[in-house]
N, C-alpha and C positions, 0 to 999 in steps of 0.2 A: 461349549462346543455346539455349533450347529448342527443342525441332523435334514437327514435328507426322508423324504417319504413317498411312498408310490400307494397312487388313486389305482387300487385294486378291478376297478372299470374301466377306464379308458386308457389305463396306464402313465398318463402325467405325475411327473414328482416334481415334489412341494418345497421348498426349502423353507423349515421352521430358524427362522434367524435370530434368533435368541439375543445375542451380543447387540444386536441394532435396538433395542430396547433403551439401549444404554443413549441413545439418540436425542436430542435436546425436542426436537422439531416432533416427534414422532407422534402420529395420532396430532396433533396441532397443526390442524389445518393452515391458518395465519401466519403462524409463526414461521412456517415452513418458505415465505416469500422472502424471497433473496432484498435485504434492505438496503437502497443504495446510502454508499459510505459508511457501511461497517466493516468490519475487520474481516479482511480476508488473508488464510492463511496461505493463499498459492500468489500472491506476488511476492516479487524480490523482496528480501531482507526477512521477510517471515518463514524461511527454509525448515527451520527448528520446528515450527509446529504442524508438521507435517511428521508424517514416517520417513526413515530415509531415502534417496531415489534408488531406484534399481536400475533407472536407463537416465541421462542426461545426455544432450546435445548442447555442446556449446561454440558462439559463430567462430573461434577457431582455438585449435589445438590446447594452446598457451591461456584463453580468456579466462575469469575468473566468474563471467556473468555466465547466465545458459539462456539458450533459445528452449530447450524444450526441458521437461523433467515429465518422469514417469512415476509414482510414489505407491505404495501399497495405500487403501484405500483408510481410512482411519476408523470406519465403522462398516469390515468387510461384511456382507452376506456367507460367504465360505473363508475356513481357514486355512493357508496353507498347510499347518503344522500338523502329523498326525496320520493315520492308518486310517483306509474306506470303514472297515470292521463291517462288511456285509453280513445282515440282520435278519429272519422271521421271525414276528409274532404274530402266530395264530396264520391267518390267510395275507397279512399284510407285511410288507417289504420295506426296511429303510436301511441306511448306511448314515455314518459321520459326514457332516457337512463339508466336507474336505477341498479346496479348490484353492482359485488366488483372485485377488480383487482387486484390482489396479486403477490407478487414475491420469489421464493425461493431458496434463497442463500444456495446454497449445503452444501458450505465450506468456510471455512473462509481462506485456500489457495486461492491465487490467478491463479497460476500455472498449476493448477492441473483441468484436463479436465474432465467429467464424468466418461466417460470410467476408468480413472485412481484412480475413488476410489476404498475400499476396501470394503466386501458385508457388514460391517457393518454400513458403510456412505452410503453407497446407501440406504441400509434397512431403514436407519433413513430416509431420505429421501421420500423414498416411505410412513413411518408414516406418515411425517409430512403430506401429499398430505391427508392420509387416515384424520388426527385430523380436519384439516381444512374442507374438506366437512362433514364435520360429525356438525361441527361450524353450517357452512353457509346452510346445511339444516334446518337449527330450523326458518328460516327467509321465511316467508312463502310468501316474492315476488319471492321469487330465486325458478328457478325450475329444475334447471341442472347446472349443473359445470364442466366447460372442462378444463384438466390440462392437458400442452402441453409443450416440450420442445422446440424451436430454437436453433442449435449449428453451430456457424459459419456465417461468413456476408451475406454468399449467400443463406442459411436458413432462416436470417429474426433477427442474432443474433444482436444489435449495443452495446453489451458489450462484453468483453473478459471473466471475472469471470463468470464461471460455474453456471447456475441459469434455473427455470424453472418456469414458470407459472400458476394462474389459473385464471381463468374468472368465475364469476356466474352469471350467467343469469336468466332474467325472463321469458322466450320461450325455447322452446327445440327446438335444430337449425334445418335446416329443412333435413341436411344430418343427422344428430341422428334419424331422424323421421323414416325415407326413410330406416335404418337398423331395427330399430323396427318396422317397418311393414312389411319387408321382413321376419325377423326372423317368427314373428306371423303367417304370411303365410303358412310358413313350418308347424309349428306345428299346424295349423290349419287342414294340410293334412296329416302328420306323426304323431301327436301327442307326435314328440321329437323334441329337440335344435337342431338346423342347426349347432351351434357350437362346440356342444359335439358330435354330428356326423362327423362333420369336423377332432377334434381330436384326435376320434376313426378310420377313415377310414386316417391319415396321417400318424399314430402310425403304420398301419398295411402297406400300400403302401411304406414308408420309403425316397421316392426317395425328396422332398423337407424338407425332417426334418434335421435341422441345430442341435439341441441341446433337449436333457430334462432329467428335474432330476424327483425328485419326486412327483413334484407337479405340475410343466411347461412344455409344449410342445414350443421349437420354431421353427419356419417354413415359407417356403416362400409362400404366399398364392397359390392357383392354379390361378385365376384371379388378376397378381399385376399392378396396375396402372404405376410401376415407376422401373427398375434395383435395383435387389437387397432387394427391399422391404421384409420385414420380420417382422411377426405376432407372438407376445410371447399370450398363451394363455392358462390359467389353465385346468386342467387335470378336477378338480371338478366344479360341474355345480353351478355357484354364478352371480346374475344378476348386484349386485352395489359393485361397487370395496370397497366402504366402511365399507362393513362385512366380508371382508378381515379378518383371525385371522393373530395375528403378527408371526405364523410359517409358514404359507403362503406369509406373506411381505418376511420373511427371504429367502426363497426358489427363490422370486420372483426377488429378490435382485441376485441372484444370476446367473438366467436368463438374467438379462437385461444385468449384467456386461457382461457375456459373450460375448451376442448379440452384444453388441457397441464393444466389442474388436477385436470379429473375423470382423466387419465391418470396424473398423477403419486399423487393419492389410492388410485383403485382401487390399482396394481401399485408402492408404493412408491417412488415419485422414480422411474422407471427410465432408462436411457440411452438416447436417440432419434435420429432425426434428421426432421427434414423439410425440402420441397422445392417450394418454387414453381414452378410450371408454367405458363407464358405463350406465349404467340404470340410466334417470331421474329421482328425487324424486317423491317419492309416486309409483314407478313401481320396487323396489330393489327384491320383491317377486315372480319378473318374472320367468315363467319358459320355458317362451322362448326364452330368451335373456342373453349374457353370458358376463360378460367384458371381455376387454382383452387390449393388447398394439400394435398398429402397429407403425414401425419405417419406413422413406422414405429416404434414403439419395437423396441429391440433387444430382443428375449427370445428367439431362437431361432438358430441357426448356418446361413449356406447352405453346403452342403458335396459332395460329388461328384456326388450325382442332379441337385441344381438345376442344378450347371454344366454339369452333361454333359446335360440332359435341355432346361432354362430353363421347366420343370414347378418352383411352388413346392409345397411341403406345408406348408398349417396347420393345427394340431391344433381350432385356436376356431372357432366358426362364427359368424360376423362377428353375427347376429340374437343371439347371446347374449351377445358382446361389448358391442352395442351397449344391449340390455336392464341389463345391470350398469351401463354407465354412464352411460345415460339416469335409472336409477335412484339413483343417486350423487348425495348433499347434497354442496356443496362450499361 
């Protein structure tokens, strides 16, 4: 069983993942790069070596094929099965690693990278993200859910087929917190969203807005941690990504594509990751907190200053990032 742990100083918990040991790649740095033309278990006909799915979308009623599958993860970090069993020893806090680890095969192409679907697979996509926490809220150990992508081996990918993840957790992690308190803050003093102020005063300023349609603003933050980084974030004020209406997934769908396209255009395919950022359960009616998407491509190292300091350096300055890619035929 996994066990969960809390840093008795700054209060972050750790997840000791015990069962991932069992991992072929692990500590194998090499080994860990996705080989092209080896056996992958998420295309068609390899169902079986997966777990079973828990969500499948398939293009109609009657099909036998699917467009999407959802599967439990096959070397989860938390497991579902089992009680929290809240723990002291001595001055220090842990619980069972208890949660759910999901995986979500885009497509049943093998080939075909995110960026490369069309906004009707992505949109599905982003459903599926939207059905499953909608799921995994009713489980009342779970108290947040982070779904995240990895693309690429230097992002954290060790498969080649297109997939995304979700985690749900029993804690709200302690960087989700550290936003939700910042937000709060704000409207404690303005009595408005830092976010919707964000995307009213980027709308107006112009100079790092990469993209928006009707419903999306995307943008390169004013403070990015990382080159490049770029923030898709709804025009309307919604605190848990999963009261999403599905003409808003469609819009959203349409966003993201972009996003990964002028990204993988500009800087060559590069390896990224992004992360959705939602309201923990039981807080969706926030009205100082707003989801949204931030994307990081990898192109830089964090190394002893950021650890030691949690000061980033980025060499780009987000308004010229965002000027190149606003500027980008795609």
């Amino acid at each position: 069983m996994p066990e969960l742990r809390k840093d008795p100083i700054v209060g972050r918990w750790v997840i000791i993942a015990t069962e991932r040991a069992k991992r072929p790649v692990e500590y194998a740095r090499d080994a860990s790069q996705p080989r092209p033309g080896a056996f992958c278990p998420f295309c068609p006909g390899n169902e079986d070596k997966t777990p079973h799915e828990v969500l499948v979308y398939r293009p109609s009623p009657t099909a036998r094929d699917w467009a999407l599958r959802v599967v439990p993860n096959k070397f989860p970090v938390l497991k579902i099965e089992g009680d929290l069993d809240r723990r002291g020893e001595g001055l220090y806090d842990g619980m069972n690693g208890v949660g759910a680890h999901e995986v979500i095969i885009e497509t049943p192409a093998h080939d075909r990278q995110f960026a490369d679907l069309d906004d009707g697979a992505i949109e599905m996509v982003l459903s599926a993200w939207r059905d499953r926490i909608v799921d995994l809220r009713r489980d009342t150990r779970f108290r947040y859910v982070m779904v995240f992508k990895n693309h690429g081996a230097a992002a954290g990918a060790t498969l080649e087929h297109t997939h995304s993840q979700l985690i749900a957790l029993p804690i709200v992690p302690i960087a989700v917190a550290a936003e939700m308190t910042g937000a709060q803050r704000y409207w404690e003093f303005k009595e408005r969203c830092v976010f919707c102020d964000i995307v009213r005063q980027e709308l107006d300023d112009g100079r790092r807005v990469i993209f928006e349609n009707g419903g999306f603003v995307v943008a390169a933050p004013y403070a990015p941690k990382f080159p490049f980084e770029t923030w898709i974030l709804p025009k309307t004020h919604r605190a848990a990504y999963e009261e999403a209406h599905q003409r808003e997934l469609g819009q959203l769908a349409g966003a993201l594509r972009t996003a990964l396209r002028k990204l993988s255009v500009a800087l060559d395919r590069p390896p990224y990751n992004f992360i959705l950022h939602t309201a923990p359960f039981g807080q969706g009616d926030s009205l100082h907190y707003h989801w949204h998407i931030e994307i990081m491509p990898t192109l830089t190292k964090v190394a002893g200053f950021e650890w030691g300091s949690g000061f980033y350096i980025n060499p780009t300055p987000p308004e010229d990032a965002a000027k190149f890619l606003r500027d980008l035929s795609i």
